[in-house]
The first five atom37 places (N, CA, C, CB, O) and aatype in JSON, in Angstrom:
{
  "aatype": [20, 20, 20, 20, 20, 20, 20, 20, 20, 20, 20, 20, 20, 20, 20, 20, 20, 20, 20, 20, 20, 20, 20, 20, 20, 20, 20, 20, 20, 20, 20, 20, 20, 20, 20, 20, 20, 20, 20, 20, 20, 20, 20, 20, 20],
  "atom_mask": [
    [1, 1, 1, 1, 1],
    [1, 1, 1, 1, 1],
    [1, 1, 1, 1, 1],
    [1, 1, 1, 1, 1],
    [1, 1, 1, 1, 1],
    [1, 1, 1, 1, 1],
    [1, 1, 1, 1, 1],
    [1, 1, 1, 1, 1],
    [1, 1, 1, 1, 1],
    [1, 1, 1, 1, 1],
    [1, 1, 1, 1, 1],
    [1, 1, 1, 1, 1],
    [1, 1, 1, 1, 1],
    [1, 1, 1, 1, 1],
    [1, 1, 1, 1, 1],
    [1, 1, 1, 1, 1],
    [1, 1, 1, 1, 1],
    [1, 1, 1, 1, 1],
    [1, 1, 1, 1, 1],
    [1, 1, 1, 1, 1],
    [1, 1, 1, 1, 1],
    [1, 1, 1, 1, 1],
    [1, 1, 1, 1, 1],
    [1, 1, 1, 1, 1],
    [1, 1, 1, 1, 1],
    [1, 1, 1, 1, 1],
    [1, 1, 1, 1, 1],
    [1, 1, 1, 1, 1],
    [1, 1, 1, 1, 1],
    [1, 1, 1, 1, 1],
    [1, 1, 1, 1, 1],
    [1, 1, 1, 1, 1],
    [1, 1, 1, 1, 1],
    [1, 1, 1, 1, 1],
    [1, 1, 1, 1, 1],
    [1, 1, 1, 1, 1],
    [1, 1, 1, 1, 1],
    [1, 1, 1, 1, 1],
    [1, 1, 1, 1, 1],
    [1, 1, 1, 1, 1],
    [1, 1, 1, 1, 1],
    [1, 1, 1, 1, 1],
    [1, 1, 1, 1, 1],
    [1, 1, 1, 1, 1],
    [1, 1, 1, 1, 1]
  ],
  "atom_positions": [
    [[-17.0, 9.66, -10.03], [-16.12, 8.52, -10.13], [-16.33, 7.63, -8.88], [-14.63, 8.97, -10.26], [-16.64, 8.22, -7.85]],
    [[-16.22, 6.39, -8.86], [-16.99, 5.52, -7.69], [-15.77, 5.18, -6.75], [-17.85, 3.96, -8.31], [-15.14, 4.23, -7.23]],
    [[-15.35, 5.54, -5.83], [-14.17, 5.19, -5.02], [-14.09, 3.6, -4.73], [-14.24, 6.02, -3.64], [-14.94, 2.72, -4.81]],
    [[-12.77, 3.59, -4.36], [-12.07, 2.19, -4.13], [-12.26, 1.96, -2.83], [-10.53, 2.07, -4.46], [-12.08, 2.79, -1.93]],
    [[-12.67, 0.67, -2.69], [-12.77, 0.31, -1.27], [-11.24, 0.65, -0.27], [-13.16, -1.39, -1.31], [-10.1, 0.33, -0.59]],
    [[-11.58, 1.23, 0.75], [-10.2, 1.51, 1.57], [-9.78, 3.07, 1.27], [-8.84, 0.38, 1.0], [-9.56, 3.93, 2.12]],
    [[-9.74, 3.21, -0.04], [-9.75, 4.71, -0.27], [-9.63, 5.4, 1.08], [-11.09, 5.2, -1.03], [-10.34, 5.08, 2.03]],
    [[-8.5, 6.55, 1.15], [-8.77, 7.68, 1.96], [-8.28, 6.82, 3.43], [-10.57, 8.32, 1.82], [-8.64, 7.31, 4.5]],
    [[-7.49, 5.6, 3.43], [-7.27, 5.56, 4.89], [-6.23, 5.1, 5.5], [-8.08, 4.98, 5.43], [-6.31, 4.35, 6.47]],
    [[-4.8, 5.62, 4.84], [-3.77, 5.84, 4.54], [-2.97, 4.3, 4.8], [-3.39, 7.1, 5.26], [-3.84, 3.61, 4.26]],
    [[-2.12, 3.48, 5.16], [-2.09, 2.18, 5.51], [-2.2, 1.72, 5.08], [-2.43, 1.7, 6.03], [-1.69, 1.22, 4.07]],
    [[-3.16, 1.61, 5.81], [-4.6, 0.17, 5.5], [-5.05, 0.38, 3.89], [-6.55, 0.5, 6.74], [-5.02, -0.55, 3.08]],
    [[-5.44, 1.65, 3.57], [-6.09, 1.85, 2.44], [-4.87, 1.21, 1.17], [-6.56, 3.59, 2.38], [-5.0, 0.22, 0.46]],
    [[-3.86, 2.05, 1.22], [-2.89, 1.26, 0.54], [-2.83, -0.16, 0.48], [-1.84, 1.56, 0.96], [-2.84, -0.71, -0.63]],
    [[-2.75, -1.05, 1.86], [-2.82, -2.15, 1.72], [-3.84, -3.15, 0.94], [-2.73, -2.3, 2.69], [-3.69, -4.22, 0.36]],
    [[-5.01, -2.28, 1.21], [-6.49, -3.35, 0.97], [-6.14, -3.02, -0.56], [-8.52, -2.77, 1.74], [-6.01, -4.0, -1.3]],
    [[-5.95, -1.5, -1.23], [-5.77, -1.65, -3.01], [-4.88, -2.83, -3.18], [-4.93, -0.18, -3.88], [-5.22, -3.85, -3.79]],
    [[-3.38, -2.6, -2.43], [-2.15, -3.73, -3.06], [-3.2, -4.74, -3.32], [-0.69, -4.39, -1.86], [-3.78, -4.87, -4.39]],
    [[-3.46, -5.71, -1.91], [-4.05, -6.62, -2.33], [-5.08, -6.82, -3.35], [-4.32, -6.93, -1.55], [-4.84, -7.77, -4.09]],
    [[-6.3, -6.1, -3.62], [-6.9, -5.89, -4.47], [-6.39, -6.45, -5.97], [-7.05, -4.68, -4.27], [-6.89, -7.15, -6.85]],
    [[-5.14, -5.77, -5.78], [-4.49, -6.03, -7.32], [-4.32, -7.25, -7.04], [-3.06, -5.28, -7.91], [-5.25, -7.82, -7.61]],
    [[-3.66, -8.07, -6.45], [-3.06, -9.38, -5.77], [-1.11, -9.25, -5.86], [-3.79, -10.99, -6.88], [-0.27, -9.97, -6.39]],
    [[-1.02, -7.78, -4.92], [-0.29, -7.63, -4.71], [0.02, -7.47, -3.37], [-0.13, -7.1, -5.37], [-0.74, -7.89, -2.5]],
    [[1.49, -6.66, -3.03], [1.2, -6.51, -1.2], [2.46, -5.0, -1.09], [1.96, -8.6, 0.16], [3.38, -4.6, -1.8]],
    [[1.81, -4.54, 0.28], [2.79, -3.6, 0.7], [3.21, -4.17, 2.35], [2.07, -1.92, 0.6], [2.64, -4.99, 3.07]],
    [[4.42, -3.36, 2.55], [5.14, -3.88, 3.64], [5.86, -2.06, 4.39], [6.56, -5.3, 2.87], [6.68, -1.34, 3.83]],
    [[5.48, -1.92, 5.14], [6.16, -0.85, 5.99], [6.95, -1.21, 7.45], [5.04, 0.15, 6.32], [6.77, -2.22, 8.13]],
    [[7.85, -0.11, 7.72], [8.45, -0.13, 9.23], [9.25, 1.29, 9.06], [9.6, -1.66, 9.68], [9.82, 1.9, 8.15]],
    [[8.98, 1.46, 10.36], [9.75, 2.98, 10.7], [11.19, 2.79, 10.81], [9.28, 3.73, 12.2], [11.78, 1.8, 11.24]],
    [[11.66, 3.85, 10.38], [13.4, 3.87, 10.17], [13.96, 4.38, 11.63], [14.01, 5.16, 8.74], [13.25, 5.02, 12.41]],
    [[15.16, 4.06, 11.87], [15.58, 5.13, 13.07], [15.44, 5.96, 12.74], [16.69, 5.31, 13.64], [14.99, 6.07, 11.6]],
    [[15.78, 7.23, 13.6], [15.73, 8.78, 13.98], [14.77, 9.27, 13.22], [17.02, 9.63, 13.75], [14.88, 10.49, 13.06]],
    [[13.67, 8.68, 12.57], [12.34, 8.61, 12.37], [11.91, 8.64, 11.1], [11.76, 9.48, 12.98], [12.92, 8.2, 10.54]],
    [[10.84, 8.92, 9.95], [10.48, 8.45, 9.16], [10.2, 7.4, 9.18], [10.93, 8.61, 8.55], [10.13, 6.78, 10.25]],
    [[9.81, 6.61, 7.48], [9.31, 5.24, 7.41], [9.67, 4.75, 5.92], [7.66, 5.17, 7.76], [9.59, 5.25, 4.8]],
    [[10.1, 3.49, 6.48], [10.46, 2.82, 4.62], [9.2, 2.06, 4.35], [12.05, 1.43, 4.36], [8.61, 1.35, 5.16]],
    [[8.83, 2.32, 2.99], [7.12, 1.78, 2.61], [7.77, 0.68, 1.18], [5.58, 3.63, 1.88], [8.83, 1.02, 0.64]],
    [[7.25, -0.21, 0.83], [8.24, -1.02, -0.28], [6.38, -1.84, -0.92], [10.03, -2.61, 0.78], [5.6, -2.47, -0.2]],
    [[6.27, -1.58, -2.0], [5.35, -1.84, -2.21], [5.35, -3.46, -4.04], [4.76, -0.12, -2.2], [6.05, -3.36, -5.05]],
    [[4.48, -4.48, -3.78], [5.08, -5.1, -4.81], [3.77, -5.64, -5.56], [6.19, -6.22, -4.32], [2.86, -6.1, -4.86]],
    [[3.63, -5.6, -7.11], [2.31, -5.49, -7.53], [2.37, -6.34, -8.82], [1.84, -3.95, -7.72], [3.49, -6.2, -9.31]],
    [[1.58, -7.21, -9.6], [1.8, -8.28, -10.73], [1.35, -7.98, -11.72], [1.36, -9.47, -10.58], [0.38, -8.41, -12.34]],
    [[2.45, -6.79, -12.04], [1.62, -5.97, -13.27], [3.69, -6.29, -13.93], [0.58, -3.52, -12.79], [4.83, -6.28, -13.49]],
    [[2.71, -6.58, -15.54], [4.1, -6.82, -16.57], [4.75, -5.28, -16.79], [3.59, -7.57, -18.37], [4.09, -4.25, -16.89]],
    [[6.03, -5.38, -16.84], [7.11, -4.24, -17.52], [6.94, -4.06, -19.02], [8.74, -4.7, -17.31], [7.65, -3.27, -19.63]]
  ]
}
């Protein structure tokens, strides 16, 4: 199977697919730690 550009590089890799689609992701770390990831993509329901 031929991998996706970005593949495998956690972030970034996410990011470069979103866009890909011509979508986008957005992250920031929460207090007392973790991270909220919110991702938004132009695909119909």
């Amino acid at each position: 199977m031929p991998r996706v550009p970005g593949s495998g590089q956690g972030l970034i890799g996410l990011a470069e697919r979103a866009s890909l689609a011509g979508g986008r992701i957005g992250h920031h770390a929460l207090p007392g730690g973790g991270f909220h990831l919110e991702a938004w993509l132009p695909w119909e329901s």
